[in-house]
Structures are given as C-alpha cells and as structure tokens.
N, C-alpha and C positions, 0 to 999 in steps of 0.2 A: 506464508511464513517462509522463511531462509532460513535452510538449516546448513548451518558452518562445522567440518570436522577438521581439527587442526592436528596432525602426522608427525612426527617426530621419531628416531631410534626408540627410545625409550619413555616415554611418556609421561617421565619426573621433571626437565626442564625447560626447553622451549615451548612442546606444546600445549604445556599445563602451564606456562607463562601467558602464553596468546590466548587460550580458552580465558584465562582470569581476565586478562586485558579487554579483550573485546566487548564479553560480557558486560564491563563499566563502561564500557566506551555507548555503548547501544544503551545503556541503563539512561548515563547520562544524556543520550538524545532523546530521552523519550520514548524507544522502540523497541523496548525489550521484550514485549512481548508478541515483537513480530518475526523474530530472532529464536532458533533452537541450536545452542553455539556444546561442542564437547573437544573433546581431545582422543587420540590415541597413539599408538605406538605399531611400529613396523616389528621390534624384536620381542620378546618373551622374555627378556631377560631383567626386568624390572617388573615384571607383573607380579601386581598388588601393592608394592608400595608407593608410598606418600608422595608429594611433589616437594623436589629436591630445598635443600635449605640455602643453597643459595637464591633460587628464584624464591621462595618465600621472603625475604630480607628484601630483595628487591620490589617486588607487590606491596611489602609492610610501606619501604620506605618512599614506593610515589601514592599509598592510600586507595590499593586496589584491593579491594575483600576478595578473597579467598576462602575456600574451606576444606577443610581433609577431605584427599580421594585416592581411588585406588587406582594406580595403572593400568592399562586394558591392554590390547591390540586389538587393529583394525582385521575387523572380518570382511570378506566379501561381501555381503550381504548391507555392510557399509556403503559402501559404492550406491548401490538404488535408492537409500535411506536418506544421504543427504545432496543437497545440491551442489556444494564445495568439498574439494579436500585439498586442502591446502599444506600444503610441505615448506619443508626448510634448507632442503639440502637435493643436490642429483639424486646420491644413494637413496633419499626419503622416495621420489618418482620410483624410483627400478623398482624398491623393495614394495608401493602400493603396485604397482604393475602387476609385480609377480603375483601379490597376493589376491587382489580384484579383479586383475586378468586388464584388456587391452582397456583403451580413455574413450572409448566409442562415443561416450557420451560429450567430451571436452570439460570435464570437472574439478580435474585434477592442476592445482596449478604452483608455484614457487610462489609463496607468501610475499619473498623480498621484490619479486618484481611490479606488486601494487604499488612501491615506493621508488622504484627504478635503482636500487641498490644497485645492479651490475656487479654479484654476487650470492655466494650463498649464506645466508644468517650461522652463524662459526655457534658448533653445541659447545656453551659451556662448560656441559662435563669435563672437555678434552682440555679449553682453553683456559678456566677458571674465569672469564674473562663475563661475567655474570652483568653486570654494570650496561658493557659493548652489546649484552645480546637483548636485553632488556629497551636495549635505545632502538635497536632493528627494529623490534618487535612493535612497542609502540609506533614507531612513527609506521609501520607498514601497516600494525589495524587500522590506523586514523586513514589512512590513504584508501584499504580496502572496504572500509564504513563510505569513505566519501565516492567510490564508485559507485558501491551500492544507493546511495543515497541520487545519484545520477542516472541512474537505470531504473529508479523505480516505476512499477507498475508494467514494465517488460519483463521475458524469459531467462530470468537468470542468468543461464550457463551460456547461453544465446547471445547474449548481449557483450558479455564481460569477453569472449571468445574473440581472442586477437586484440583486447584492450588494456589488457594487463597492466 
C-alpha cells in the first residue's frame, strides 16, 4: 500500500484539494485500494475547520467527491506513518522539517515538481486565484499517480528519490 500525506499551511485549501483529487484520480484507475492518501497542515491555525469554499466549488465543478473534514496538523509521528509528504510551497519543507525533524528518509518532496512546474503551487488563500491552484494541483496528481504507476512493485521513496 502507498500511503500519501499531502502538507499545506493550513489544511483548508490545497491540501484538502490534492487529498480529494488524488483520491479520484487512483479511484478511477482502479487502485484505490492500494492507495492510503490524507492531508495535513504545518499551522494550527485552521484546526478543525472544513475545507475552504473555494476549493469546494472547484471539486464540485470538475466532479471530484469530497466530504466534510476537519483540519489537522502534521505530527511527527507522520513522518514514519506514511511514505510521501508532499508539500506545496519552500515554507511547507522548513515548517515539515522543523516539525518531523531532518528527511533522513527522502520522503518529503514539492508536489509541483511531479509536473515540473519550475515553481511553487501559489495558496489560494493569499491569491484568491482558486481556479490556477486547482489546475497545479490536478495536472501534478496525474503526473504523481503516473510515476507511481512507473515504479511499481519497487521501494517507494527509493525509487522516486532524484526522479521527481
């Protein structure tokens, strides 16, 4: 099983975008149930509430099911739990660092560079730009399903390590 943690400031927009996306991305291949895909947040300052209503409106309108959740943050203990953590932004790296401590493992990686963005996916909190982060976001799961889908039956973290 491949367990996916998708990192975020706050855990209302991008990466309760990417958890929903992924989720249907892997559903529709068939592999969902080889797949344990969640979300978290680096701050506290959105813990417990919903996932934002923009990124809802964007899920409704490409027909990615969703369901009410409550924001979390990422514990250390994360870290040994799943095989990815995938972030969105530098600040997402520093703030899993501080919190999980060093990448000893090589786990930790920038979501946009499955797609070769040559950037960071912009939170739309800041930008309102809901639409633009939503287009990241899918075209970067598709890309990160299709590595996975290219490594399989190897080490994971192993594999993916320098292939980003």
């Amino acid at each position: 099983m491949h367990s996916l943690l998708f990192v975020c400031h706050g855990n209302i927009c991008r990466s309760t975008m990417a958890e929903f996306v992924m989720k249907e991305l892997v559903r529709q291949a068939g592999r969902a149930e080889e797949f344990c895909i969640a979300s978290a947040a680096t701050s506290r300052e959105e813990i417990g509430n919903d996932t934002h209503s923009g990124t809802k409106e964007q899920l409704e309108k490409h027909g990615i099911p969703f369901t009410r959740r409550h924001a979390v943050q990422i514990k250390r203990s994360d870290y040994d739990q799943y095989d990815l953590i995938l972030v969105f932004d530098q600040e997402n790296i520093r703030e899993v660092r501080r919190i999980c401590g060093p990448d000893a493992e090589h786990k930790v990686y920038s979501l946009a560079d499955f797609a070769h963005l040559g950037r960071d996916i912009a939170d739309p909190w800041y930008t309102g730009d809901f639409v633009r982060t939503y287009d990241d976001v899918s075209a970067c799961c598709q890309a990160l399903l299709a590595q996975l889908e290219r490594t399989k039956g190897d080490v994971l973290t192993k594999t993916l390590q320098g292939k980003a």
